[in-house]
RODO-2510 file (C-alpha; in nm, 4 decimals, decimal comma):
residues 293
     n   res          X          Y          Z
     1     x     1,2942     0,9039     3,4647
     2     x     0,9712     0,9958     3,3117
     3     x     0,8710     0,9141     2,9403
     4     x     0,6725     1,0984     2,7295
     5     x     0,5501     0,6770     2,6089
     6     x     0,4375     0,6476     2,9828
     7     x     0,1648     0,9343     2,9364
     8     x     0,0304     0,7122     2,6131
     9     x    -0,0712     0,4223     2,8260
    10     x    -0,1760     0,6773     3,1127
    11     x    -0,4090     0,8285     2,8686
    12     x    -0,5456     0,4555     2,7410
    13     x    -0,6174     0,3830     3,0638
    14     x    -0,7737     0,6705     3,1981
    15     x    -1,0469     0,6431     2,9074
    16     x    -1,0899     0,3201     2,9694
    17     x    -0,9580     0,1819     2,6701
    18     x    -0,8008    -0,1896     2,6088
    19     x    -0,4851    -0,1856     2,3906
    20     x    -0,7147    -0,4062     2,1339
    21     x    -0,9773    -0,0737     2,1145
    22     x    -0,6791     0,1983     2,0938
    23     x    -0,5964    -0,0563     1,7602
    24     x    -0,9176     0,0202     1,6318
    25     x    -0,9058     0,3898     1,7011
    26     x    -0,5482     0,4457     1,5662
    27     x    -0,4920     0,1502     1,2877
    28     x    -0,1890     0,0847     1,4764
    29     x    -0,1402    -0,3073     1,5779
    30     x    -0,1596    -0,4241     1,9114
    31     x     0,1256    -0,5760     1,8912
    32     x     0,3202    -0,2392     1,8156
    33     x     0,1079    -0,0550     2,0470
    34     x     0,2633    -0,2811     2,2980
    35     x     0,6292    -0,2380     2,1916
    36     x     0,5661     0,1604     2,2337
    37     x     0,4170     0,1315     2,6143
    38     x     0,7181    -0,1106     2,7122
    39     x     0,9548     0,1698     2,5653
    40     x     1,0605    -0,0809     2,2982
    41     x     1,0374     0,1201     2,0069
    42     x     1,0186     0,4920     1,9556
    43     x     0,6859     0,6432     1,7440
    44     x     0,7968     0,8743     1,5119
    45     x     0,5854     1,0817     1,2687
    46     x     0,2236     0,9545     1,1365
    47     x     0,1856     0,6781     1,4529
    48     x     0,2491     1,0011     1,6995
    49     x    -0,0158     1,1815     1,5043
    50     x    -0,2816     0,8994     1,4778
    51     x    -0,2151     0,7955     1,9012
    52     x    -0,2382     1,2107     1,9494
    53     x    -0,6002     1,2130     1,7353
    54     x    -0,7263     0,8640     1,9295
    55     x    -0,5873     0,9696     2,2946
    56     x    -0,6962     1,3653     2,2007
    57     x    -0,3735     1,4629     2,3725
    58     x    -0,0962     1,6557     2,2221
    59     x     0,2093     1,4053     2,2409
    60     x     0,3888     1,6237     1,9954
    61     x     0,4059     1,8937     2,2582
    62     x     0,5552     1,6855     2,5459
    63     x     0,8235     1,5301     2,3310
    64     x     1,2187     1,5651     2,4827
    65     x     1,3476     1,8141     2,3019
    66     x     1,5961     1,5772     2,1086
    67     x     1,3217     1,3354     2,0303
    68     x     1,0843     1,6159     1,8438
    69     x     1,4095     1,7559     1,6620
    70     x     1,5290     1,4020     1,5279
    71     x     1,1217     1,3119     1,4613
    72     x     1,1226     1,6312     1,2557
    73     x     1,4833     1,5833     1,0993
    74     x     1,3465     1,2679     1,0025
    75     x     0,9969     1,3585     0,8608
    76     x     1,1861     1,6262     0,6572
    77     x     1,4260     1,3411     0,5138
    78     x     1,1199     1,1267     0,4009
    79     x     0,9395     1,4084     0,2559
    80     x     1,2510     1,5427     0,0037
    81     x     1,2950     1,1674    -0,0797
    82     x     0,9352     1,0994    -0,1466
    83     x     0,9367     1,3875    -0,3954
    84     x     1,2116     1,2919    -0,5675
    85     x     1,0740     0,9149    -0,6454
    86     x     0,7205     1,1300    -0,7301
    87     x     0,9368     1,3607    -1,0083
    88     x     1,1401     0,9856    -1,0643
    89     x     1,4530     1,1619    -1,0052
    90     x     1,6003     0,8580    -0,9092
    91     x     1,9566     0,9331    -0,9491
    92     x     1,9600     1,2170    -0,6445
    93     x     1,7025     1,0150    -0,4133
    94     x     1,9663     0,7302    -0,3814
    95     x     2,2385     0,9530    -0,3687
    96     x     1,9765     1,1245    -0,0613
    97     x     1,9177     0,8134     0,1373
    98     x     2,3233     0,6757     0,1247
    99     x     2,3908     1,0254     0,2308
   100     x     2,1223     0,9618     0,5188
   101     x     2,2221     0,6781     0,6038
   102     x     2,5868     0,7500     0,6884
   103     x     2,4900     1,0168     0,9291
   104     x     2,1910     0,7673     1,0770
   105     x     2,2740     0,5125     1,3559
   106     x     1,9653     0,2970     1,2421
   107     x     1,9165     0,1377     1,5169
   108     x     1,5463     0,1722     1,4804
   109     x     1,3914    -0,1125     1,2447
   110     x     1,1423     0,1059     1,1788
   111     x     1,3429     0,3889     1,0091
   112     x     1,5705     0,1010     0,8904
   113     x     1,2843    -0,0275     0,6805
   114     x     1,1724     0,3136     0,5246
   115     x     1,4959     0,3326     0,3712
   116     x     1,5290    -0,0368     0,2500
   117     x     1,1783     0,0187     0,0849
   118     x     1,3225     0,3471    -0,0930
   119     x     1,6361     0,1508    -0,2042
   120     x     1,3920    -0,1409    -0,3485
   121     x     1,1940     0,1019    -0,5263
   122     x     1,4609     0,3076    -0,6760
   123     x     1,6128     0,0021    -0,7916
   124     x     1,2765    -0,2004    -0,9222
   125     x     1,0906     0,1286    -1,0580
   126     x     1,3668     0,3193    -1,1348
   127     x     1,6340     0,0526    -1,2852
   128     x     1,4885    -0,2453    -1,3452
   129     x     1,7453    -0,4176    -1,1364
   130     x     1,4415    -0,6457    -1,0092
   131     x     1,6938    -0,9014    -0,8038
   132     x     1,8420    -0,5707    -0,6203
   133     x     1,5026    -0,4434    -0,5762
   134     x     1,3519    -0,7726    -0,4516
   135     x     1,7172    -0,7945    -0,1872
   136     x     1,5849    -0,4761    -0,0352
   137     x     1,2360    -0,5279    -0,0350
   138     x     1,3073    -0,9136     0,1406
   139     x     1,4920    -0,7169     0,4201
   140     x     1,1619    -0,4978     0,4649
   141     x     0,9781    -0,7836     0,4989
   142     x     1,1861    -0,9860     0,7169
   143     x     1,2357    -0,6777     0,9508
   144     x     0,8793    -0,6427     0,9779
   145     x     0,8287    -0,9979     1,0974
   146     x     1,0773    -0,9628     1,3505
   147     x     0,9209    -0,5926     1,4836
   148     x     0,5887    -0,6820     1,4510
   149     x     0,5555    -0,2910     1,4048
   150     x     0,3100    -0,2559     1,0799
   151     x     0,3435     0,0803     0,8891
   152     x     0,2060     0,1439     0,5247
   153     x     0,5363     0,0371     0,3605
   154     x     0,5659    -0,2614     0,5171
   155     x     0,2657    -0,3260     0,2710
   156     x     0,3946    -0,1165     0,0000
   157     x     0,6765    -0,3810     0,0063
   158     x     0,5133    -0,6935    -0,0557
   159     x     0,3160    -0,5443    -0,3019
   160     x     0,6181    -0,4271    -0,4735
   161     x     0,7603    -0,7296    -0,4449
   162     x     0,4769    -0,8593    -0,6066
   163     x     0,5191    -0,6042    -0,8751
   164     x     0,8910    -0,7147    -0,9628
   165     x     0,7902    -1,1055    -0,9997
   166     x     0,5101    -0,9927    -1,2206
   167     x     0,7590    -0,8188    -1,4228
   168     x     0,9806    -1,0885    -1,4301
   169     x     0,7163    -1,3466    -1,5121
   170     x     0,7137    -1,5126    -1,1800
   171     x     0,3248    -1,5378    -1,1846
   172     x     0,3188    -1,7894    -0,8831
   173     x     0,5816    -1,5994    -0,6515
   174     x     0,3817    -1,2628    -0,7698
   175     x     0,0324    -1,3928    -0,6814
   176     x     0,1651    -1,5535    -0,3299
   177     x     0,2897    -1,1614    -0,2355
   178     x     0,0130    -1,0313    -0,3851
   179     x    -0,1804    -1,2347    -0,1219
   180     x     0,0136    -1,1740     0,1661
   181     x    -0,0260    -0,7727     0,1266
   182     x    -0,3774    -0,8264     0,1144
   183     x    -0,2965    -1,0315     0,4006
   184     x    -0,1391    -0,7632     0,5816
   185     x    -0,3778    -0,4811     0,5275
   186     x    -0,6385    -0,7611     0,7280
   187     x    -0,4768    -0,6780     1,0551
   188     x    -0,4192    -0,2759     0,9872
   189     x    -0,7780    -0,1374     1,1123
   190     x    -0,9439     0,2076     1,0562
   191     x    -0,6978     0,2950     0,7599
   192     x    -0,7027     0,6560     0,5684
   193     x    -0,8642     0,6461     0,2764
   194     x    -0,5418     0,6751     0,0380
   195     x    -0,4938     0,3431     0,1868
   196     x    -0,7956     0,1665     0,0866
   197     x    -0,7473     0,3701    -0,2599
   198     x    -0,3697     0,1349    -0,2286
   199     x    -0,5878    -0,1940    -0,1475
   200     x    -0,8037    -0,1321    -0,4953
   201     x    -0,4514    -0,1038    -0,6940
   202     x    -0,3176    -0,4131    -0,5548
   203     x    -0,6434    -0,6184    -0,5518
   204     x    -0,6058    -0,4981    -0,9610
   205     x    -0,3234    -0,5819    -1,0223
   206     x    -0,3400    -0,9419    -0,8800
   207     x    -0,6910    -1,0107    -1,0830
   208     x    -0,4054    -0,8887    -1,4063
   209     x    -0,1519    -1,1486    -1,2479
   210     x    -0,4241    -1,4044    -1,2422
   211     x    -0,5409    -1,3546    -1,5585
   212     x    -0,1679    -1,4182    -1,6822
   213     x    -0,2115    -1,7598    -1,5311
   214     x    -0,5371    -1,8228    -1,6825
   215     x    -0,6847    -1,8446    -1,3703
   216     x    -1,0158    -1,6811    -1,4671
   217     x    -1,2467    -1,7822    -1,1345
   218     x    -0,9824    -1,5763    -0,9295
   219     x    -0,9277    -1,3210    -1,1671
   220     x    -1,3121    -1,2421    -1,1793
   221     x    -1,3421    -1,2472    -0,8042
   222     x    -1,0626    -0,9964    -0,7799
   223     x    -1,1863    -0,7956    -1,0132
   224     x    -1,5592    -0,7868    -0,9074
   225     x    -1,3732    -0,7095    -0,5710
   226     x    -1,2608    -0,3979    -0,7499
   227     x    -1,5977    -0,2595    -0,8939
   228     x    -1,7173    -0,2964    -0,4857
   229     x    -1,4607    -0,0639    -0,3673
   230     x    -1,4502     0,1458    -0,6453
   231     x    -1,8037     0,2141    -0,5425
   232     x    -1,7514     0,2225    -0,2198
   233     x    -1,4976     0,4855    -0,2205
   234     x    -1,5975     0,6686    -0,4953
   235     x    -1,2729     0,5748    -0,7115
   236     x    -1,2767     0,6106    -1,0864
   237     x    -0,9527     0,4634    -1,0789
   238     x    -0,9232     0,0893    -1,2110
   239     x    -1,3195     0,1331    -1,2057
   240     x    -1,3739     0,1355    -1,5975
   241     x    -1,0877    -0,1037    -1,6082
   242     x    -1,1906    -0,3610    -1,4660
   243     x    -1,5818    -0,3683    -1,6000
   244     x    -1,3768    -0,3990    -1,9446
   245     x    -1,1357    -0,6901    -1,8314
   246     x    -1,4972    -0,8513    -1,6991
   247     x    -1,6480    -0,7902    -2,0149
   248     x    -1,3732    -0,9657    -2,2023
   249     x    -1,3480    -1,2733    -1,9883
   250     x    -1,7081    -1,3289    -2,0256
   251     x    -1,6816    -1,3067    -2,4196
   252     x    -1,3932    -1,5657    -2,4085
   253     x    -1,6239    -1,7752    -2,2306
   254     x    -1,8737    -1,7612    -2,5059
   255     x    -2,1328    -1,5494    -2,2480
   256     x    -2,2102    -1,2341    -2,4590
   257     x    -2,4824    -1,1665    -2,2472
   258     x    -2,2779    -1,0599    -1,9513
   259     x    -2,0268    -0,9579    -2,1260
   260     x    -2,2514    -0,6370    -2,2582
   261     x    -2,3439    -0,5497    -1,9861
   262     x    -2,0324    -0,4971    -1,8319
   263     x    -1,9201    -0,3516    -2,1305
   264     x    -2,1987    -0,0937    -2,1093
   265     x    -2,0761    -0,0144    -1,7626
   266     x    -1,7529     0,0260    -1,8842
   267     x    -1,8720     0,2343    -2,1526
   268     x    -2,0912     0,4956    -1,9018
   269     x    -1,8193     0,5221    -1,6483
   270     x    -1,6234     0,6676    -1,9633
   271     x    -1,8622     0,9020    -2,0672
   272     x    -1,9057     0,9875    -1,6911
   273     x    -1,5138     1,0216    -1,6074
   274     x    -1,4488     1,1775    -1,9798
   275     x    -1,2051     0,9002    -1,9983
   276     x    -1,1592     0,8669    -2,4269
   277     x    -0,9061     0,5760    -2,3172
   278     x    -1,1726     0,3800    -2,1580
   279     x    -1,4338     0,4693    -2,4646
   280     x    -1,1665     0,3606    -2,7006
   281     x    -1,1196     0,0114    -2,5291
   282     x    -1,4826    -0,0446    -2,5070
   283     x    -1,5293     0,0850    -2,8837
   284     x    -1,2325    -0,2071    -2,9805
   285     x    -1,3578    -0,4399    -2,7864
   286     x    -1,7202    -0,4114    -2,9477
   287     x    -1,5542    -0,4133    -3,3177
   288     x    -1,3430    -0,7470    -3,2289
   289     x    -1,6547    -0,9284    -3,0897
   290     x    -1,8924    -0,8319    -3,3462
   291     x    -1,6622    -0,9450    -3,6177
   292     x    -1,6669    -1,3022    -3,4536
   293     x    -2,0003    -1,3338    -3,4793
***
């Protein structure tokens, strides 16, 4: 019987393309590429999309019937719980996915892993129950090893798990997942730009983690990391940020010369990005090191 996955490799093939080149077209792994033309998995949603844009063939349109209803079933799902973890409404998103899941068969890890990830967030975010959180967010991971099948929340999970060690003052266990997110993103290719907007935050947030261990070399390499694609992406994000958190390091160090100039890059990307909360850092920080000296 034919399957609309037999027309993806049919397409691949007929443009000449090796599964390792469709990876760099799509961002998909090879590995999960391969699970999809052997009719191990199912795509759903964002991977039919990005093999649809790479292949320039409408996959969406050749779908069974049952597989385009269930895709857009499930799409719909995401999307309602999504918005209610954006408004933090986290009381009717986990009453949404236990209610999904009952009516799901899960047999797909990938859809099995979406709503772990949920649960883990809901729980770490939402409650503060960090050893729930991190129960859900270990069976992300784990699945992920097993499927080889990288999505965007496989990544969201480590860095979340990350997040909930930081928060319990596991520095050590929060830098390791830090670094294996970072990791992770290494063998995603060609990803969206919200992505690489994702890869600033959690390259931040590790230089803060570092910092917490007084790991300064790190920490500045992290953060310097940052500043590069900040600029590169045109991010005002954690860009003023982390010009101040340079600035300070290189006071502690008793290098004031550095230090102001960082500072005074802090200082313009304020006045640039109207940002009083980065002009009111910078003006503190001036006051405490000019009362030192």
């Amino acid at each position: 019987m034919y399957d609309f996955r037999d027309k993806i490799k049919e397409l691949r093939v007929r443009k000449g393309l090796s599964q390792k080149e469709l990876v760099k077209l799509t961002g998909i792994t090879q590995a999960s590429i391969s699970q999809i033309e052997t009719k191990k998995v199912m795509p759903y949603g964002i991977t039919i999309k990005k093999l649809s844009k790479a292949l320039n063939f409408d996959f969406e349109g050749i779908l069974p019937a049952s597989v385009a209803a269930n895709n857009a079933r499930l799409m719909i799902q995401f999307e309602e719980i999504e918005a209610l973890l954006q408004e933090k409404d986290y009381q009717l998103a986990y009453q949404k996915i236990n209610e999904n899941i009952l009516i799901e068969e899960l047999t797909n890890l990938s859809i099995q892993k979406r709503y772990y990830y949920y649960l883990g967030l809901i729980n770490v975010r939402g409650y503060q129950e960090y050893g729930v959180g991190l129960f859900h967010y270990m069976q992300v991971i784990c699945m992920q090893k097993r499927s080889l099948f990288i999505e965007m929340f496989d990544i969201e999970a480590l860095y979340e798990t990350a997040f909930a060690y930081q928060q319990m003052h596991k520095f050590d266990k929060a830098s390791y997942f830090y670094e294996e997110a970072l990791l992770l993103v290494g063998e995603v290719k060609e990803l969206e730009r919200w992505d690489q907007l994702k890869i600033i935050e959690i390259n931040y947030y590790w230089a803060q983690n570092e910092l917490r261990l007084k790991n300064d070399l790190t920490a500045l390499d992290l953060l310097e990391k940052v500043i590069q694609l900040s600029l590169n992406y045109d991010s005002s994000l954690f860009l003023g940020q982390a010009n101040l958190d340079i600035a300070e390091l290189y006071y502690q160090q008793n290098n004031p010369d550095q230090a102001s100039d960082y500072l005074a890059t802090a200082k313009a990307i304020g006045h640039a990005y109207q940002n009083e909360k980065i002009l009111q850092k910078v003006a503190l920080l001036s006051q405490s090191e000019i009362s030192e000296f």
